[in-house]
N, C-alpha and C positions, 0 to 999 in steps of 0.2 A: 327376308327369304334366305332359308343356309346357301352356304354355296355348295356349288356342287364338287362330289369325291373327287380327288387327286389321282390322276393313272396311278402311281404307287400303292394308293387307297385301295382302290378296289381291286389289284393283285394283291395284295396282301390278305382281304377279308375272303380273297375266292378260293386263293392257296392252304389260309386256314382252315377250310373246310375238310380238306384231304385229313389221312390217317397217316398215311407213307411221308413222315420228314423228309427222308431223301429224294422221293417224287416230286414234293414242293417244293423244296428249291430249285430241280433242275428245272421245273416248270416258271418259276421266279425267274429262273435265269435265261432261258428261253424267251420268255415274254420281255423281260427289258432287253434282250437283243435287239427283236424285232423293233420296240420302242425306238434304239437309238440310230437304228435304221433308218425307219418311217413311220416317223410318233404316230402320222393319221392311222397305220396301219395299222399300229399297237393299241391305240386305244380302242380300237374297233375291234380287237380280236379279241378284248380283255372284256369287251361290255357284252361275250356271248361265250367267257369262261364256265359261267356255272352251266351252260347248256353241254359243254365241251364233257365236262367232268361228270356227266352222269350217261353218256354214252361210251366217251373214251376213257385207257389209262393213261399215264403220265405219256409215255414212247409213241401211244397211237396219236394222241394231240401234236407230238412234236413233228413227227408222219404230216399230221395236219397241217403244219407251220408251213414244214418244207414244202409242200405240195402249192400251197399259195404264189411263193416263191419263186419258183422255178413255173409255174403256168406264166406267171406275169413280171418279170426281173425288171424291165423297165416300163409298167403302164402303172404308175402310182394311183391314178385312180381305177383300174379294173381291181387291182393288188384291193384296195380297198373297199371295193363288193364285194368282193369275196370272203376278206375277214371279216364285215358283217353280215354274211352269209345271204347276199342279196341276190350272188351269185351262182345259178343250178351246180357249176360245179363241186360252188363248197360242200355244200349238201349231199351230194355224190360223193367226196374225197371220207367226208365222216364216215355216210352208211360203207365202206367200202374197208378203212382202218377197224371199224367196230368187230372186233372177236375173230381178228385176222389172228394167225398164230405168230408170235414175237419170234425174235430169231434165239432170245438165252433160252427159251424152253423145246426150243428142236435140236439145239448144239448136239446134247447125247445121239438123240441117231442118225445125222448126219455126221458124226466122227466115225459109225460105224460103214457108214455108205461110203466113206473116205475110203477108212482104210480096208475096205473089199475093191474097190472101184482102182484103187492106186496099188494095190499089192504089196500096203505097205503098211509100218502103223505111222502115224502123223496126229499131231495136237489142232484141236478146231477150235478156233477161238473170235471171238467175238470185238470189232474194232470198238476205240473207245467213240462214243459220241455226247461232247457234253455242251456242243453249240451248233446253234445254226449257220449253216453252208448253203446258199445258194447254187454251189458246184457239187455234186453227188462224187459219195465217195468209190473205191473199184477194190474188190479183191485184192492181198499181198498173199504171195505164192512162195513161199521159202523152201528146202529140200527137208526140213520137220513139219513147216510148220502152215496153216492156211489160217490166216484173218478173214474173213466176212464183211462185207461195209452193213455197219447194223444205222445206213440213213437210209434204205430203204423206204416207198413209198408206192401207194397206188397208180401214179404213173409209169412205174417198172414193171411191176406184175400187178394183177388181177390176186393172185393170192399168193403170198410173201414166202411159202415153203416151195413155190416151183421155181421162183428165187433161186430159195437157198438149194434145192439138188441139181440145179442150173448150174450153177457157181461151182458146188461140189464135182460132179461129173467132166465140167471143163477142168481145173483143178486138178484132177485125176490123169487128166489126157495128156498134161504137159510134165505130170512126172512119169508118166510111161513111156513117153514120145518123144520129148522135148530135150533138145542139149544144154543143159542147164552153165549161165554164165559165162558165156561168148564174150568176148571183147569186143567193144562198140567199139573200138579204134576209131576210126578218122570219118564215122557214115555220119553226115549229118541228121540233125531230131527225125525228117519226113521223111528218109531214109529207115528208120530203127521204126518208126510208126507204122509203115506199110508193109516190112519183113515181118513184124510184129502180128499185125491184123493176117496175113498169107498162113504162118505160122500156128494161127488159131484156129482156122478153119482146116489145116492140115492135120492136125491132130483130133478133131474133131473128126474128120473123116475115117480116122484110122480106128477110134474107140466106137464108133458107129457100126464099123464094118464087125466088130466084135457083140456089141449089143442094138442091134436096129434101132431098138425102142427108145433110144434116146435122143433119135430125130428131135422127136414129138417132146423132147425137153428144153432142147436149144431152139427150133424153129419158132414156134409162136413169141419169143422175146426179142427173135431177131428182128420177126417182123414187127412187133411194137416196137423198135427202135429205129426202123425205117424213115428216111427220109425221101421219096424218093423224088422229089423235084429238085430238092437241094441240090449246089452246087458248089458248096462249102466242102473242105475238108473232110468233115465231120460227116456233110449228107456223104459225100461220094466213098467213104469207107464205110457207112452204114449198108449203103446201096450193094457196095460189095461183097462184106459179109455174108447177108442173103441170098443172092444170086451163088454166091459157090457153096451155099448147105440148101438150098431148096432149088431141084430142077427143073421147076413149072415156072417160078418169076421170069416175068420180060422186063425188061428196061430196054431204054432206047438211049442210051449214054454208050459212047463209042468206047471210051477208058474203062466201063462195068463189063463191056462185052469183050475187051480183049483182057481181063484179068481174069473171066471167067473159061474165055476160049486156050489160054495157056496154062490155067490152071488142068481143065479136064484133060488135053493134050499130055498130062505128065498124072493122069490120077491114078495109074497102074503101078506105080513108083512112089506111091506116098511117103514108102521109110527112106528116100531119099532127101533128107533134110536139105543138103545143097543147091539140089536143083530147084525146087521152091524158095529156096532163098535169094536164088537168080531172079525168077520170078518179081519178086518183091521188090528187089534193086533197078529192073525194068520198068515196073509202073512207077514207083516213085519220082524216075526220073522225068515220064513222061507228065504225072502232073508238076515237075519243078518246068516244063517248057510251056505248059498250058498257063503257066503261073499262077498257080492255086496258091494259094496265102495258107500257111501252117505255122499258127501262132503256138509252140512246145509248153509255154507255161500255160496255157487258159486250154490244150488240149485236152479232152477227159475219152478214154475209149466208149464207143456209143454202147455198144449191147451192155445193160447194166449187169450180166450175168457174171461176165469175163473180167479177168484178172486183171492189175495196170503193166503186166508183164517186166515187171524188175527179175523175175526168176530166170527171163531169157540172157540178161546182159551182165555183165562188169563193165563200169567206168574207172578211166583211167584218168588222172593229171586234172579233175575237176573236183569243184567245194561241193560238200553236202546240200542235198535239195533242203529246202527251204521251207518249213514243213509250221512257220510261224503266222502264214498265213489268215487272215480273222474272214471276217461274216464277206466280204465283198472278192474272195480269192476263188482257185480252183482245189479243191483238196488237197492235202498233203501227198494221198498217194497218185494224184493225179499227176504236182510236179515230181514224184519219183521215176516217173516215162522215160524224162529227160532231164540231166542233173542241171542247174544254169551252171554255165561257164565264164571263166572269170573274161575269158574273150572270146568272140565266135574264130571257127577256125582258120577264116583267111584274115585275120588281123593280123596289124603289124607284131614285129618277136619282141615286141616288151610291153610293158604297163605303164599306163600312164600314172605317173606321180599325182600324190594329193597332195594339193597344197595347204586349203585348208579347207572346214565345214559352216555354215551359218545356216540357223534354220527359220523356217520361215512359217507365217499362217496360210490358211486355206479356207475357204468359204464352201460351208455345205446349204448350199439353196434350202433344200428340205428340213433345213433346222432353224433356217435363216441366222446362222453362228458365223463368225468368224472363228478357227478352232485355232486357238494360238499356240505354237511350238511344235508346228504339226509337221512339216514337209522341211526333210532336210537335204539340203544341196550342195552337192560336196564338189569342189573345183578341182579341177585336174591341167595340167598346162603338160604337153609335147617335149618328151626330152629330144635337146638336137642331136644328140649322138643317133646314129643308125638309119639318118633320114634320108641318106643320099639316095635308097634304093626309092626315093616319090621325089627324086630332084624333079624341075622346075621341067614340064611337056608343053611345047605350042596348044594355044588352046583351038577348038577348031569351032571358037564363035567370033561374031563380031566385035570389035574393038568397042568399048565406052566412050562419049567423048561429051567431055563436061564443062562447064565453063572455067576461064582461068581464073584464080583468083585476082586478078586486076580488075575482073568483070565482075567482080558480086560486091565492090565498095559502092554503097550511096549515098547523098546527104538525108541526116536522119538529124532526131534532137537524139542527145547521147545523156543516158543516166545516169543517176548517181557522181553526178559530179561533185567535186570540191568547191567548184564557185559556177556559177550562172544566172539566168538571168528571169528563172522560175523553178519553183519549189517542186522538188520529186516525191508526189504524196508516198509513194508508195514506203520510199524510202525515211520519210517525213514522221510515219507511223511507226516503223520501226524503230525510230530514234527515239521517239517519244516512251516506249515500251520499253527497253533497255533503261530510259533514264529512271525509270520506277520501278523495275526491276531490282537498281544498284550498279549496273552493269556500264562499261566505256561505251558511249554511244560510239555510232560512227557516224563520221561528221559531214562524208558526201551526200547531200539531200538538195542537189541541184539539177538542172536541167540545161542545156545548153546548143546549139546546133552545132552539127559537127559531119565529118564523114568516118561513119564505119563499117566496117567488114562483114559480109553476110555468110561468113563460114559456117560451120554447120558441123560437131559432132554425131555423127552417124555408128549406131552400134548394130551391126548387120547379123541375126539370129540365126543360124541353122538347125534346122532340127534333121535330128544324127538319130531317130528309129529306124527299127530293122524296116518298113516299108520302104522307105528312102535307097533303100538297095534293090528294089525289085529293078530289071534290066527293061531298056528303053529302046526300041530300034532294029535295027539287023547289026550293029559295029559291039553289040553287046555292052555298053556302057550303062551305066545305073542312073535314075534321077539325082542321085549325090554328089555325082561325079558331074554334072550341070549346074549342081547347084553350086560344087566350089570353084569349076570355071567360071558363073558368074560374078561368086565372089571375089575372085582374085583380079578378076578384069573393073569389077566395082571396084575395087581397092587401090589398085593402079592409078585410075584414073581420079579419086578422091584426093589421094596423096597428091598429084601432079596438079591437084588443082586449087591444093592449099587447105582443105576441108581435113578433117580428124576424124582417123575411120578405125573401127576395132569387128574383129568380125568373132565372133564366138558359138557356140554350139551344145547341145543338149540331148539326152537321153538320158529316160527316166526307169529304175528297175521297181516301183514301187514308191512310196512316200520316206521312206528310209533310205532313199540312195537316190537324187535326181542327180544326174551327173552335168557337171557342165567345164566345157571343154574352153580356156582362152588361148585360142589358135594364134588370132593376132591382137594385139593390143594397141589403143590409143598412143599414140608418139613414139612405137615403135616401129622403123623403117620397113616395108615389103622386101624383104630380100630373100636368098635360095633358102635360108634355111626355115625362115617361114611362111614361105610359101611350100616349102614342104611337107611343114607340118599343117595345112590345112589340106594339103594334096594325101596325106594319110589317114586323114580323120578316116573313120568305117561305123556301119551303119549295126547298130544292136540297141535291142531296148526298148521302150515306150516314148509316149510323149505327152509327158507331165507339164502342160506349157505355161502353168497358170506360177508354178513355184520357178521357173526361168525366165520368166517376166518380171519380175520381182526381185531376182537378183541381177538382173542385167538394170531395172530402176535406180539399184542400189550403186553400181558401178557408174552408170551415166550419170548419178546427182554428184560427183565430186567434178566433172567434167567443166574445165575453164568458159567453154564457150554458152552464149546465152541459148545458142537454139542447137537442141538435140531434139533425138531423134532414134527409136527400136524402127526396123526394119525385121519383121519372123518370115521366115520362108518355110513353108512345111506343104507335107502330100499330104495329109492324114490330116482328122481329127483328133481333139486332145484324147487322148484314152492311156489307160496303164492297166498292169493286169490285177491289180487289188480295186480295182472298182470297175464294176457294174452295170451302172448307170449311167446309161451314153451321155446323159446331159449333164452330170456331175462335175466334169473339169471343164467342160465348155462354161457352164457359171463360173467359174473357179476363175478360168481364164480371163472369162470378161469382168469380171470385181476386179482384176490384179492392173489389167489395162488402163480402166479407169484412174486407179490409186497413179499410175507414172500420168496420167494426163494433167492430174490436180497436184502434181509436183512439176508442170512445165516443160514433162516429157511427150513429145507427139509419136503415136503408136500406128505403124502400117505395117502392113504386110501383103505378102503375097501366096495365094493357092496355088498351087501346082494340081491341076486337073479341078472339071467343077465339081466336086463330090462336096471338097472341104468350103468351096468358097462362102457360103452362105455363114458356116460360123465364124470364117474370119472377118467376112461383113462386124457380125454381132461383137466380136473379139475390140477389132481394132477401130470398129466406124466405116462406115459405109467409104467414105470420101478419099480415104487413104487405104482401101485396100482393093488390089488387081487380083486376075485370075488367069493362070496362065495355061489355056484349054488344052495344051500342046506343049510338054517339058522344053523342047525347042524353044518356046517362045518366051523363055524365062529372063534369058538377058534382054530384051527388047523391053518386055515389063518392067523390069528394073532401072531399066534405064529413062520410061518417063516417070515411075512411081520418085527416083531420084531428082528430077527435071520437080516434076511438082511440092517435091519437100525443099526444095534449092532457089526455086523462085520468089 
């Protein structure tokens, strides 16, 4: 019986049917995308190519990709009805791309609707798209020049030219209307976000007041972009949007009615750009007290009509956005919102020094691969110059209290000895292996009874992501700021008790930069100056935990003592923003776990709040990990989860 074709195979013999070279390959390329995504998904979308290609062109099939995509980013198996079209939608998503009109054959009159609509002439131009995004791309808005995102799809519009005079027409409004190039000076990302969103609908009103009719251009996308139970970010500025361009929507969100109640209150004034910008600066603040989570890189503006509004701002004193992004990121012009910053703005006035890089593998569940040389983790250590402004604050928890080191000596048989009075197989083995090797055996392979020390190398993990700073209490203090009072007070009390304690830290920008931070190291003393520099650490980034597990592995296996010990304190689940797939670093994580177990490292840790405990369960093992339901109740955990690794 032959065997059966190779995904390769039958991309290849489906591709060869086409006439368009260059359709074929982007379709080539497209299809092993998705392959190296979610092979299930790829080979299922490949064994209903040739159905694909006799309804769709090359662009409307990729339309088609995307559309799977983005319906289902984490349900691998819905993801997979759907590419073999078991799924009513898929079926829907084709009849719906089929003889839609492409955006390179509308370019021409939409440059002419530009430049009547802008009063101006302006070049229209078409984005590149040569992969797939599970993050849709937005409008770029330049004072020549307007880009189009040509990933467009049937979940944006119903037909792809109300799209594109969508886009044209907003476009329009922000070079008639709009102060082009403001300085973001010191507003943080959800600040520039919600001036940003205020700013669109301002101008939107004012090119409406001149042509009515283009309500009925911007409304119906606004309302497909509607979220309106959301209470994300993203819902509650979609929610927005529509309530201040259509007057009949209710909502019953207190934050939608007072943006919409101070918006109409000043709509007489629309060409006052400042007073709308107060606006803006108003509600932002009040969703930073409600603590609404505004993650800047994984932002994308919801109405797919509207620009990513780079034409509003200039950045200053920050690296170019990031725009390298692959299949698991947010668009390029999505991180154009907000540039990343080499530090957030209330960080300490320096950089921390790299010391050096070592890079590491990762485990992708869905490939079942270990992908070797994948995650690089770059060390960073706390200069003492400058620390005095995080000198050494009473802490305002409970004291530790551990046992002395006179109290953890027992009578034990003691290994590897030189002479005794029974053979230490273990050791026994080893000799035997070295001698056939070639190698100096070594010659302690005894056992003996003895009393020894039940010290305990302990490497205490922090995880240093931006959630880690969301504020806890009425005293304004952040989970970070608990978490290094516990650490400091564990440290203390390690040291005074004879045990070897290193307390270290992490955040992750991507698989190209996991940062990690050695605050305090192994046999070096707790004193002001580093306890300062663990009282400065600050919270930015991801948490890439599965490649900080692994190098914290790599540090604890040169450690004198026989029993060690990871300790990870985190609020969050593993997540970073080039991936996706919720479950993706949580496998990641728990492979890495394992790997320090089967090296004689014992892995615990603790939840802060129960969201995350259930993966640290899976991460670390049930038996060694707490939850700490109430950030208060962090050093108490700590201090039995310590008690039960010390006994």
């Amino acid at each position: 019986m032959p065997e059966p074709p190779s995904f390769d195979d039958v991309l290849n013999r489906a591709c060869e049917e086409g006439s368009d070279f260059e359709a074929t390959a982007r379709l080539a390329g497209w299809f092993g995308a998705l392959h190296d995504f979610d092979a299930a998904s790829g080979e299922a979308a490949v064994s209903v190519l040739p159905e694909l290609t006799k309804r769709l062109c090359a662009d409307a099939i990729a339309a088609w990709l995307l559309t799977g995509l983005r319906l289902y980013p984490n349900d691998p198996g819905k993801r997979q009805r759907y590419f073999s079209l078991q799924d009513p939608r898929a079926t829907e998503a084709i009849s719906a791309e089929a003889g839609t009109t492409r955006l390179p054959a509308a370019l021409a009159s939409l440059n002419l609707l530009l430049d009547t609509l802008a009063g101006r002439r302006m070049q229209l131009q078409s984005q590149g798209f040569d992969s797939l995004s599970a993050a849709p791309q937005r409008a770029i808005l330049t004072s020549t020049h307007l880009l189009l995102a040509a990933d467009s799809t049937a979940l944006d519009a119903p037909e792809p030219t109300q799209l594109f005079r969508a886009s044209v027409a907003h476009a329009a409004a922000h070079l008639r209307y709009s102060p082009a190039g403001l300085a973001a000076g010191t507003l943080k990302p959800m600040s520039l976000a919600v001036i940003s969103a205020v700013e669109d609908a301002r101008v939107e009103r004012l090119l409406m007041r001149e042509c009515p009719g283009l309500r009925e251009w911007f409304r119906p996308l606004l309302a497909r972009a509607l979220d309106p139970e959301g209470l994300s970010f993203s819902a509650l500025i979609s929610r927005m949007n529509y309530a201040l361009i259509e007057p009949s929507y209710c909502d019953d969100n207190f934050w939608v009615n007072k943006a919409r109640r101070l918006f109409e209150e000043r709509a007489n004034t629309l060409g006052n750009y400042e007073a709308f910008r107060e606006i803006g600066s108003i509600l932002a603040n009040d969703l930073g007290q409600m603590r609404v989570r505004f993650h800047a890189q994984q932002y994308v503006v919801p109405a797919a009509y509207r620009d990513d509004n780079t034409y509003l701002w200039v950045y200053t004193n920050t690296e170019p956005p990031d725009e390298t992004q692959e299949l698991q990121t947010q668009s390029p012009v999505a991180a154009a919102l907000v540039p990343r910053e080499t530090q957030p703005a209330d960080s300490p006035p320096w950089e921390e020094p790299e010391t050096r890089r070592v890079v590491y593998p990762e485990w992708d569940y869905r490939l079942g691969l270990l992908r070797s040389s994948w995650c690089t983790v770059i060390e960073r250590s706390s200069q003492s110059r400058a620390l005095t402004s995080f000198a050494s604050a009473p802490a305002a928890l409970p004291a530790l209290r551990l046992p002395a080191l006179a109290g953890l000596t027992r009578n034990t048989r003691l290994r590897r000895q030189s002479e005794g009075e029974d053979l230490d197989l273990d050791a026994a083995i080893e000799h035997a292996i070295d001698r056939r090797r070639g190698h100096t055996p070594e010659h302690r392979v005894f056992t003996r009874p003895g009393r020894a020390t039940r010290a305990i190398s302990m490497l205490l993990l922090l995880d240093l992501s931006a959630s880690s700073g969301d504020p806890i209490g009425e005293r304004g203090r952040s989970i970070l700021d608990l978490e290094k009072d516990a650490a400091l007070l564990l440290a203390r009390a390690a040291q005074a008790a004879g045990h070897r304690i290193a307390v270290h830290g992490f955040a992750s920008d991507t698989r190209a930069a996991v940062n990690y931070y050695r605050l305090l190291d192994f046999g070096v003393p707790l004193d002001q100056t580093r306890e300062a520099a663990i009282r400065a650490a600050v919270p930015r980034f991801s948490t890439r935990m599965g490649a900080a597990l692994r190098h914290a592995t790599t540090l604890l296996a040169a450690e004198p003592l026989e029993r060690r010990a990871i300790i990870a304190i985190t609020d969050g689940v593993p997540s970073d923003i080039d991936v996706f797939d919720a479950q993706y670093l949580v496998h990641d994580a728990c492979v890495a776990a394992a790997d320090a177990r089967r090296a004689g490292i014992v892995t615990a840790g603790i939840a802060i709040d129960a969201g995350p405990a259930d993966y640290m369960r899976r991460i670390v093992g049930r038996a060694t990990c707490r939850s700490a339901s109430q950030p208060q109740a962090l050093p108490a955990q700590l201090s039995a989860l310590y008690a039960q690794l010390a006994g």
